[in-house]
C-alpha positions in Angstrom: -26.1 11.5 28.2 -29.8 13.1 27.9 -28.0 16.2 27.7 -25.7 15.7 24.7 -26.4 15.7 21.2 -25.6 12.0 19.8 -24.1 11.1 16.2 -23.4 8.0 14.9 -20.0 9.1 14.4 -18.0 11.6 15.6 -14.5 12.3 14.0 -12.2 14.7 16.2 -10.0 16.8 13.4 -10.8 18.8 10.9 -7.4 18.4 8.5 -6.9 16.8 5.5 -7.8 13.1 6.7 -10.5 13.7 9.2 -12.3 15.8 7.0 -12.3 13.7 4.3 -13.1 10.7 6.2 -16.1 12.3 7.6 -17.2 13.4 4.1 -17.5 10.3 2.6 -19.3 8.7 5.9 -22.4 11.2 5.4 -22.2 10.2 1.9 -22.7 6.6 3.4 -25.8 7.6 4.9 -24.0 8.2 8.8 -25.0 10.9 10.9 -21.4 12.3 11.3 -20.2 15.1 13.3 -16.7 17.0 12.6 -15.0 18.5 15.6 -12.1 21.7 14.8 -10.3 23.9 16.9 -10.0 26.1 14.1 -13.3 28.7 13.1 -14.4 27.5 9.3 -14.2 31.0 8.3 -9.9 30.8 8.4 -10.1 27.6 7.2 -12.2 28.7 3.9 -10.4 31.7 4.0 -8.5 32.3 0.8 -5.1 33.5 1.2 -4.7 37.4 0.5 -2.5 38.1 -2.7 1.2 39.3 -2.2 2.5 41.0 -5.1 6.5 40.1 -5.2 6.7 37.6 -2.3 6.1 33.9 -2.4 3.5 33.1 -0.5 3.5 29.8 -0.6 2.5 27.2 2.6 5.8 26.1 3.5 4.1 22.4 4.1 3.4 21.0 0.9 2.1 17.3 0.3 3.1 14.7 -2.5 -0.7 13.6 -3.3 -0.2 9.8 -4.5 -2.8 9.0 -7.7 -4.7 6.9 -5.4 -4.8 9.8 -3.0 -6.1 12.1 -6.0 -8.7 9.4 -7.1 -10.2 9.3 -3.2 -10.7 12.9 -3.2 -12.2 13.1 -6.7 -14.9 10.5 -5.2 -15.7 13.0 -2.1 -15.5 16.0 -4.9 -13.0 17.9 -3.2 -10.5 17.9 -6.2 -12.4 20.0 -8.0 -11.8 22.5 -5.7 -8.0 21.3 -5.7 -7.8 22.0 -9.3 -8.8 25.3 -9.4 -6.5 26.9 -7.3 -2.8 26.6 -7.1 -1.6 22.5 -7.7 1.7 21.0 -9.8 1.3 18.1 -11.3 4.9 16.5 -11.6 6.0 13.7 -14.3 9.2 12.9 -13.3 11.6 11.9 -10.1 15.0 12.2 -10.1 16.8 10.6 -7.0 20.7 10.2 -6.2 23.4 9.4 -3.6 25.5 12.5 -2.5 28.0 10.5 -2.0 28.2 8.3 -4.9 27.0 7.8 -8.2 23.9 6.0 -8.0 21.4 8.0 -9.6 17.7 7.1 -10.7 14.8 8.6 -12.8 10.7 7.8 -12.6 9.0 8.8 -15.6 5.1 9.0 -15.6 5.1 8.4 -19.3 7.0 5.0 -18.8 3.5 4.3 -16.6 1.1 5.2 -19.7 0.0 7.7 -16.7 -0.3 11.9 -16.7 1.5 12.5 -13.7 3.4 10.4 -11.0 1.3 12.6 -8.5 0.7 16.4 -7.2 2.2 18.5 -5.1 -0.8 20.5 -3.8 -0.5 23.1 -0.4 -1.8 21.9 2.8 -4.0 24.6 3.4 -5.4 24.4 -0.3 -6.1 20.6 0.6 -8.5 21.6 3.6 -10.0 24.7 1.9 -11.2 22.5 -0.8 -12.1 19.7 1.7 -14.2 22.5 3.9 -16.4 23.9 0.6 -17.5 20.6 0.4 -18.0 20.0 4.0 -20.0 23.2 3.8 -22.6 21.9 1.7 -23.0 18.0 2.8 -24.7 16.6 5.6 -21.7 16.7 8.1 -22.4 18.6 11.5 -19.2 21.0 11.7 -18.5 22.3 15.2 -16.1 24.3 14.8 -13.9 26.7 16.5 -13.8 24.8 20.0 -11.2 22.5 21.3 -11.6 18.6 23.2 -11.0 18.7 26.7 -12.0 14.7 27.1 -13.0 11.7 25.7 -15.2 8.7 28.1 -16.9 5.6 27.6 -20.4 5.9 28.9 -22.2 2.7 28.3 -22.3 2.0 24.5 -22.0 5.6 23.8 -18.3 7.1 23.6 -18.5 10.7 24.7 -16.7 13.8 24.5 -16.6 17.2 26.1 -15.9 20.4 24.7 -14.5 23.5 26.0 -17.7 25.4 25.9 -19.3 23.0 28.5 -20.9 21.1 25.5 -21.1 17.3 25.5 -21.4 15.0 22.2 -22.0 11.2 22.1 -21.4 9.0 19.5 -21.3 4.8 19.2 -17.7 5.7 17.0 -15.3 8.3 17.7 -12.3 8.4 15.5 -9.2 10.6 16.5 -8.0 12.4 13.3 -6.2 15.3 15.6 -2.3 14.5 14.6 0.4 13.4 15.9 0.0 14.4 19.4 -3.2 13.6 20.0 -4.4 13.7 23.1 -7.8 11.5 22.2 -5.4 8.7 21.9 -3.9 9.9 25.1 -7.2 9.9 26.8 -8.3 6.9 25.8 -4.8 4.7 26.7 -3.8 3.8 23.2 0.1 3.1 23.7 2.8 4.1 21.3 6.3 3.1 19.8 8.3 5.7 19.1 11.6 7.5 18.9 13.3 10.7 17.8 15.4 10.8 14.8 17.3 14.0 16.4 16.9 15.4 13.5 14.8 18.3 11.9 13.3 19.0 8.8 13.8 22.8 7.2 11.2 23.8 5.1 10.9 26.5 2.7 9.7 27.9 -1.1 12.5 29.3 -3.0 12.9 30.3 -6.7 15.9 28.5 -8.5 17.5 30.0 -12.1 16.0 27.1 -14.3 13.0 25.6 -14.5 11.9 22.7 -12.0 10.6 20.8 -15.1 7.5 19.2 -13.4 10.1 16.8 -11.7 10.7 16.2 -7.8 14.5 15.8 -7.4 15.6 14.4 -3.9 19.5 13.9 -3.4 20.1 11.8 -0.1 23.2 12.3 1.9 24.9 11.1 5.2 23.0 13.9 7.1 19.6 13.0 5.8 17.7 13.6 2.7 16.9 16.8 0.1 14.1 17.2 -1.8 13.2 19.6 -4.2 9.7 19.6 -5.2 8.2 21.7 -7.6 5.4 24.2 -7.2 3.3 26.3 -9.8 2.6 29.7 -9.8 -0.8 31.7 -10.6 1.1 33.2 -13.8 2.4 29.9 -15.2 5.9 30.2 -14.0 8.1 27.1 -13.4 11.1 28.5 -11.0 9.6 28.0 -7.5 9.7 24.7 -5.8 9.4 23.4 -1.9 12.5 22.4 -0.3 12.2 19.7 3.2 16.0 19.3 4.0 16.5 17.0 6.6 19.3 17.2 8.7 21.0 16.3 12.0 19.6 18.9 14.9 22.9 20.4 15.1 23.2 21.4 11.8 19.5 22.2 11.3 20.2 25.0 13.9 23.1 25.9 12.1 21.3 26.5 8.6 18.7 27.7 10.3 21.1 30.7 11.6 22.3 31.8 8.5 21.0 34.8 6.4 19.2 34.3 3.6 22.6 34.6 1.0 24.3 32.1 2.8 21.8 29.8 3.7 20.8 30.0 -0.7 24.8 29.2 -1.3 24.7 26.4 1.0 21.2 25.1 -0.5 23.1 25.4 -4.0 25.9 23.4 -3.0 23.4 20.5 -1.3 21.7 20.0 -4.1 24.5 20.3 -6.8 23.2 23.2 -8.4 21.0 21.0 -10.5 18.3 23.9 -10.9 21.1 26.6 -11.3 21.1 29.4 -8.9 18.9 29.7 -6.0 17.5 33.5 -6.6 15.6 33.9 -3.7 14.1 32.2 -0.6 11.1 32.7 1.8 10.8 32.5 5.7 12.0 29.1 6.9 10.5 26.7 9.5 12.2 23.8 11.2 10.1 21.0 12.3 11.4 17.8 14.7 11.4 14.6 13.4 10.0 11.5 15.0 9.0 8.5 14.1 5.7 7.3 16.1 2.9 4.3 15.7 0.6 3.1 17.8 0.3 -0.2 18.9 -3.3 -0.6 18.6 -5.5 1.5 16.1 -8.7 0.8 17.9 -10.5 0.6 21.2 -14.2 0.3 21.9 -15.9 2.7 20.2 -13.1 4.5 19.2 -10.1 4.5 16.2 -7.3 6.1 15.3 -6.5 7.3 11.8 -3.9 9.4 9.9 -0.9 10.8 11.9 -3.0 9.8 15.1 -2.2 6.0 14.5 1.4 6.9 12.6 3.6 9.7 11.5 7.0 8.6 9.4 10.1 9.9 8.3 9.4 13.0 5.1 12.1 11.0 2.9 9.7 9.3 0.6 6.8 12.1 1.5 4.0 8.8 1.8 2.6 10.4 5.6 -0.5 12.0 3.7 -0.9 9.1 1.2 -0.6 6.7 4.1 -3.4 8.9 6.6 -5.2 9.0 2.9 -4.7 4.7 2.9 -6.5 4.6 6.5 -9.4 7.3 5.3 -9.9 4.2 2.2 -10.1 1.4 4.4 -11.9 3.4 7.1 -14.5 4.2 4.6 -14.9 0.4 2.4 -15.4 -1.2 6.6 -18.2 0.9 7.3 -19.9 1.1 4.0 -20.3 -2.8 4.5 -21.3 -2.3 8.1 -24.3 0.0 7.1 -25.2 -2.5 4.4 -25.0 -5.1 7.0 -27.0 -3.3 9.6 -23.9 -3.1 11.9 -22.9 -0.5 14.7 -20.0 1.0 12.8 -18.2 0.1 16.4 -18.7 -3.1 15.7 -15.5 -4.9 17.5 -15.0 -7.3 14.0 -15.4 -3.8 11.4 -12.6 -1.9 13.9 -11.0 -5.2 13.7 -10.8 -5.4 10.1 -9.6 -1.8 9.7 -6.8 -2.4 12.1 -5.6 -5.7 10.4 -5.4 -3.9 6.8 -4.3 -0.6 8.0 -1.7 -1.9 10.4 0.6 -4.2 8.6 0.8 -2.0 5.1 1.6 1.4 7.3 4.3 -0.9 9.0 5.8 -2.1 6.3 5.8 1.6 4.3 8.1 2.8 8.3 9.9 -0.4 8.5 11.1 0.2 4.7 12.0 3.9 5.0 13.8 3.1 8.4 16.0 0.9 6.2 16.3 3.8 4.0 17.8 6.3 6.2 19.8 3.9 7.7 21.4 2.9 4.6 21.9 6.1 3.3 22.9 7.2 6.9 26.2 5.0 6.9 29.3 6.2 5.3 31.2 3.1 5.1 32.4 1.6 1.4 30.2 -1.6 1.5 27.7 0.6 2.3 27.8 3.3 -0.7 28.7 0.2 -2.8 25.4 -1.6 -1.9 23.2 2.0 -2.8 25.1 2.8 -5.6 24.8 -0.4 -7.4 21.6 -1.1 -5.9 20.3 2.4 -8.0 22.0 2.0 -11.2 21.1 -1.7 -11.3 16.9 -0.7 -10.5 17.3 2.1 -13.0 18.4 -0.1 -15.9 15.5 -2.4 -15.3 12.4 -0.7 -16.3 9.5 -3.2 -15.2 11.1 -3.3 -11.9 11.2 0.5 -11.7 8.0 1.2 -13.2 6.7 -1.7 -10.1 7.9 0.4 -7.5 6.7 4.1 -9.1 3.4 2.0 -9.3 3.3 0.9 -5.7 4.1 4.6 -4.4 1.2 6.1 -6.4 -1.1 3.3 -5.2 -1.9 2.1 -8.9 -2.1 -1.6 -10.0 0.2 -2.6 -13.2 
C-alpha cells in the first residue's frame, strides 16, 4: 500500500453518526479520515428561503438529552441552536382503539425539555462547520467501490482510482451498506410491509411543544412539532406508519383529502390541518447485524441496526454506538493500543449489541401489541397505559431511560 495515503482511522459516511464519530476521534488525538459521496459545499449549503411554503426536511429526528449532551461535547450544537430546532416538553400517547392514554412531562423530570426535534440536514450542516475546522481529513464528493484486508492495514478504493489504508475502518454509510456487504458481515432482518409517509403540515392550533403519537391497528402516528424562523407554533412533522396497501392509497390522494383523512387519524387533536407539503413514503424494515465487528473494521449507526420509527430511538441509538465507539478508543490511545485492537472492537460490540437489541426486541413487542385487535389485547394496552400514567416514578423511569438520563 506504498501508494495510498494511511490514517489511523477511516470512517466511511459523512451523516449524522459518522461525522460525529470521526469528530470526536481527532479530538482524541487519531489521525481520522472522513469519506462522503456528497461535495461539502451541498452539505454546508444553507437552504434557500421560500416565502409562503414550508420548507421543512421531511425527515426530522427526536434528539434524546443524551444525544444533545454528545454533540455539545464535539461543539456541533451550537451550530444546532442557531438555526431552526424545537425543543418539546411534553408527550402525549394513546390507543386508537381504546382508551388508554398517557402524558410525559419534562417538568415532572426537573428537566427543560424531554428532547429536540431538530432537521436532518440541519444535524450534518452543523456537524460539517465543525468538521471544517478540526483536524479530520474530508474526502469528499467521491463514492467506495471496495473495502480489503491487506496485511494489518484495511484498505479502501475510491472511485477516482484513489486508495486509502487505515488499521480501523468503521462503516457509517446506512442501512444498505455495502462496506458491511463487502466485508461479509451477516444480517437478520425482515420487512414490516409497511411504509412510513412523511410530511410538514400546519394544523389550526398550536402544537404546544408536545409530540403526540396515537397508535392504531395499522401502525403508529406521530405528530411532532417543529418551529418556525418567525416564532410560530402551527407546523409539526407527521411519520404515519401504515400497511403498504394503504400507504399507497394515502399516498394517492390530493392534498384535501389526504389533510381530511390526516384529521380524522389523529382525532383532530390540533384542530384542522390547513395545509400540507410534498409527501415521501419510505419502506420499513427492521435489520441488525449479527456481528458489529471484523478485523479492522466496525459497524455503527444504521450500518449495524435500523428499527421500527414508533418510538423515533434510530438516531439516539446510532448516537449510543458513536458514545461507546468513542469511551473504547479513548482508553485504547491511553493505553497505547491499535484502536483495532480485537479486545477494544470486542468491548464495543458487547455494550453496543445487547442495549440496541433490547431497544428492537421491545418495540417489536410494541407493534405487535398494538398490531392485534383482539379484546384481551386492547384490554392488556389500555389498562397497561392508564395504570403507568397514574404512577409517576414509574413513568418518569421510563421518560428517563428514553432521554438517556440517570434518575
Amino acid at each position: 500500500m506504498s501508494d495510498a495515503k494511511v490514517f489511523d482511522i477511516l470512517v466511511v459516511g459523512g451523516g449524522m453518526t459518522g461525522t460525529a464519530l470521526a469528530i470526536g476521534l481527532s479530538k482524541q488525538g487519531w489521525t481520522v479520515g472522513l469519506v462522503e459521496g456528497s461535495d461539502r459545499a451541498v452539505l454546508l449549503k444553507q437552504p434557500d428561503p421560500v416565502e409562503g411554503v414550508m420548507d421543512f426536511e421531511p425527515r426530522v429526528s427526536a434528539i434524546s438529552v443524551a444525544s444533545q449532551q454528545l454533540l455539545e461535547s464535539l461543539g456541533a450544537w451550537r451550530g444546532v441552536a442557531t438555526g431552526r430546532h424545537c425543543p418539546y416538553q411534553g408527550m402525549t400517547v394513546w390507543d386508537g382503539d381504546g382508551t388508554g392514554r398517557i402524558h410525559f412531562d419534562a417538568a415532572e423530570l426537573q428537566a427543560r425539555a424531554l428532547g429536540t426535534i431538530v432537521e436532518n440536514r440541519s444535524l450534518v450542516r452543523a456537524l460539517f462547520e465543525i468538521v471544517e475546522t478540526s483536524g479530520v481529513d474530508l474526502i469528499d464528493g467521491v463514492q467506495v467501490t471496495a473495502c480489503t484486508q491487506d496485511d494489518d492495514l484495511r484498505s479502501i478504493e475510491l472511485a477516482d482510482g484513489r486508495k486509502l489504508g487505515a488499521q480501523l475502518v468503521i462503516a457509517a454509510d446506512g442501512a444498505n451498506s455495502r462496506l458491511r456487504q463487502w466485508v461479509g458481515l451477516p444480517t437478520r432482518e425482515w420487512d414490516y410491509d409497511q411504509q412510513a409517509i412523511v410530511c410538514t403540515v400546519r394544523t389550526a392550533q398550536s402544537h404546544k411543544y408536545t409530540a403526540w403519537q396515537r397508535f392504531s391497528q395499522t401502525g403508529p402516528l406521530a405528530f411532532l412539532p417543529l418551529a418556525a424562523e418567525n416564532g410560530d407554533e402551527h407546523y409539526c412533522s407527521i411519520v404515519w406508519s401504515q400497511d403498504t396497501e394503504e400507504a399507497r392509497r394515502l399516498m394517492a390522494l390530493d392534498d384535501a383529502t389526504f389533510s381530511a383523512e390526516l384529521e380524522r387519524a389523529i382525532e383532530r387533536e390540533l384542530g384542522t390541518i390547513e395545509s400540507v407539503s410534498k409527501r415521501f413514503a419510505f419502506p420499513l424494515r427492521q435489520r441488525h447485524a449479527k456481528d458489529y465487528t471484523a478485523p479492522g473494521f466496525a459497524l455503527i449507526g444504521d450500518a449495524a441496526h435500523t428499527i421500527h420509527p414508533l418510538a423515533g430511538q434510530g438516531a439516539n441509538l446510532g448516537y449510543g454506538d458513536v458514545r461507546v465507539m468513542l469511551e473504547e478508543l479513548s482508553s485504547a490511545k491511553r493505553s497505547g493500543l491499535s484502536p483495532a485492537n480485537e479486545l477494544v472492537l470486542a468491548r464495543y460490540q458487547r455494550r453496543r449489541k445487547g442495549e440496541n437489541l433490547t431497544m428492537m426486541m421491545a418495540m417489536e413487542g410494541f407493534k405487535q401489541l398494538f398490531g392485534r385487535d383482539e379484546l384481551p389485547f386492547r384490554l392488556l394496552r389500555n389498562t397497561g397505559m392508564r395504570w403507568l400514567d397514574g404512577l409517576g416514578p414509574v413513568k418518569n423511569r421510563v421518560a428517563a431511560e428514553a432521554m438517556g438520563l440517570n434518575l
